[in-house]
C-alpha positions in Angstrom: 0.0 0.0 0.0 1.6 3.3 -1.3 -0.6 5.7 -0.1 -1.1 4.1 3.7 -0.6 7.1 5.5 -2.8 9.6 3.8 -5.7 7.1 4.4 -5.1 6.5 8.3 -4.9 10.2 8.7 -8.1 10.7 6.3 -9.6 7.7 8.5 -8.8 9.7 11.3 -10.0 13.0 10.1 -13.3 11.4 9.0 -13.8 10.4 12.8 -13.3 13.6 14.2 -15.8 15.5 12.0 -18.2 12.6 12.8 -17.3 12.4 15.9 -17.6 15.8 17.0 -21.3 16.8 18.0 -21.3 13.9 20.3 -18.1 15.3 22.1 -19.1 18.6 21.5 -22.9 18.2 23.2 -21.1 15.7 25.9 -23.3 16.7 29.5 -25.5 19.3 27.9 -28.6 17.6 27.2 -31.7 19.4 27.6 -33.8 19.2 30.5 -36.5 17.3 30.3 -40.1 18.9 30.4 -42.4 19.0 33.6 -45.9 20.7 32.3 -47.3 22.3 34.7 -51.0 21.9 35.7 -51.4 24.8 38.2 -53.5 27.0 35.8 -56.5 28.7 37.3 -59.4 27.0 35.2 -57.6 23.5 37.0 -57.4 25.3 40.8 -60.8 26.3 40.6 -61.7 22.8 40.6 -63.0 20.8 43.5 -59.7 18.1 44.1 -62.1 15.4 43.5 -63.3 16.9 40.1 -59.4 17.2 38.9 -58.9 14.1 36.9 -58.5 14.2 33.1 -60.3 12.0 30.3 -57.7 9.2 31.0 -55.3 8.2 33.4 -52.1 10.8 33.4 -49.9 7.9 32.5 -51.8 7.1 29.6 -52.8 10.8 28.3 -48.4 11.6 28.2 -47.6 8.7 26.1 -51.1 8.3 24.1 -52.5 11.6 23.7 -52.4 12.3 20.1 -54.0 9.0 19.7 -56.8 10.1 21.5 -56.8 13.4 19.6 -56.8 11.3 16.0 -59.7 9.1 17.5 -61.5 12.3 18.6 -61.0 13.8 15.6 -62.3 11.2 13.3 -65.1 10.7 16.0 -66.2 14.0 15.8 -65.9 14.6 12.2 -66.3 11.8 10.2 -69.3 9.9 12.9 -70.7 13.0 14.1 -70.1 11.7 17.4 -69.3 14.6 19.8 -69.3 12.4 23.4 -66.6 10.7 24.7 -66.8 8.8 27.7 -64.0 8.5 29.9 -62.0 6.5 32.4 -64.3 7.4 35.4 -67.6 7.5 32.8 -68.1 11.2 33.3 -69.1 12.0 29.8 -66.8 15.0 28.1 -67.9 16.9 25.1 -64.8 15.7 22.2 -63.4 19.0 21.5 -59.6 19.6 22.1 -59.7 23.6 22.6 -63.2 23.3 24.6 -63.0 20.3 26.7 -58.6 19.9 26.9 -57.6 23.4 27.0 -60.8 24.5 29.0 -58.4 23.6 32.0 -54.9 23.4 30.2 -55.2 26.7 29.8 -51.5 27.4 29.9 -50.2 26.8 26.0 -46.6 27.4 26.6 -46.0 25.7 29.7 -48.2 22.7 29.1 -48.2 21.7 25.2 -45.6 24.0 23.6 -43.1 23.1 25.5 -42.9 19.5 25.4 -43.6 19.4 21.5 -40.8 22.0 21.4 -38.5 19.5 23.9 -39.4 16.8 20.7 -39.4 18.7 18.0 -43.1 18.6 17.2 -44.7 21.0 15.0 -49.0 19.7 15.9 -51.3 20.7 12.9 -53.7 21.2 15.4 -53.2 24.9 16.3 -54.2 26.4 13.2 -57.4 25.5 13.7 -58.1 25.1 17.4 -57.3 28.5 19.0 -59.5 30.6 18.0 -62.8 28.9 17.9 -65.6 29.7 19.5 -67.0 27.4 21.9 -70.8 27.2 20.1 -68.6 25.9 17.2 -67.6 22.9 19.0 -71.2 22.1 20.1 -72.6 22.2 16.9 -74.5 25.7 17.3 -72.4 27.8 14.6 -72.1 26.7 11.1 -69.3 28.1 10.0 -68.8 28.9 6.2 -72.2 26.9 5.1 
């Protein structure tokens, strides 16, 4: 091999750039989210009347599921009732029924889809609704 040198340093060289964000990030990994659920709507609440649709567990590792499902409920079946883990019945409607008491955008959704790199299709849509839209009573654009 004439050239044996110049590829061992070029190997060499081709590990470092590699290499390097993975040294270069070594110990600074970002924190991982807490949301918080101390907004006003939730500490107006009775404690016994402070539970979710499902289990907190289950809502952090399956909540856009539920949101698809609601969403296809609402839309496609014209079913706008969801019953939940407890049976209280909840009206499906994410900026009506979920941000009714997780009110705070930033600290509770933004910044865990921001933590993953999430970019939701949901918000165009679902922040400035009225609430009559969501149960049926305004028909918008028809």
């Amino acid at each position: 091999m004439y050239d044996g040198g110049k590829v061992i340093i070029g190997l060499i060289v081709l590990f470092i750039i590699c290499t390097f964000p993975f040294f270069y990030n070594m110990g600074r990994a970002a924190k991982v989210p807490e949301p918080k659920l101390d907004t006003p709507a939730i500490k107006k609440l009775p404690e016994w009347e402070r539970v979710c649709v499902q289990p907190t567990p289950w809502m952090r590792a399956n909540h856009m599921r539920l949101l698809d499902h609601w969403r296809n409920w609402a839309l496609r079946e014209a079913n706008r009732e969801y019953i939940g883990f407890n049976g209280k019945r909840y009206t499906i409607s994410l900026q009506n029924t979920c941000l009714n008491c997780h009110s705070n955008y930033d600290k509770f959704c933004n910044e865990c889809h921001s933590y993953m790199g999430i970019k939701p299709y949901c918000w165009g849509c679902h922040l400035q609704k009225p609430k009559e839209w969501a149960k049926g009573e305004l028909k918008e654009g028809r």
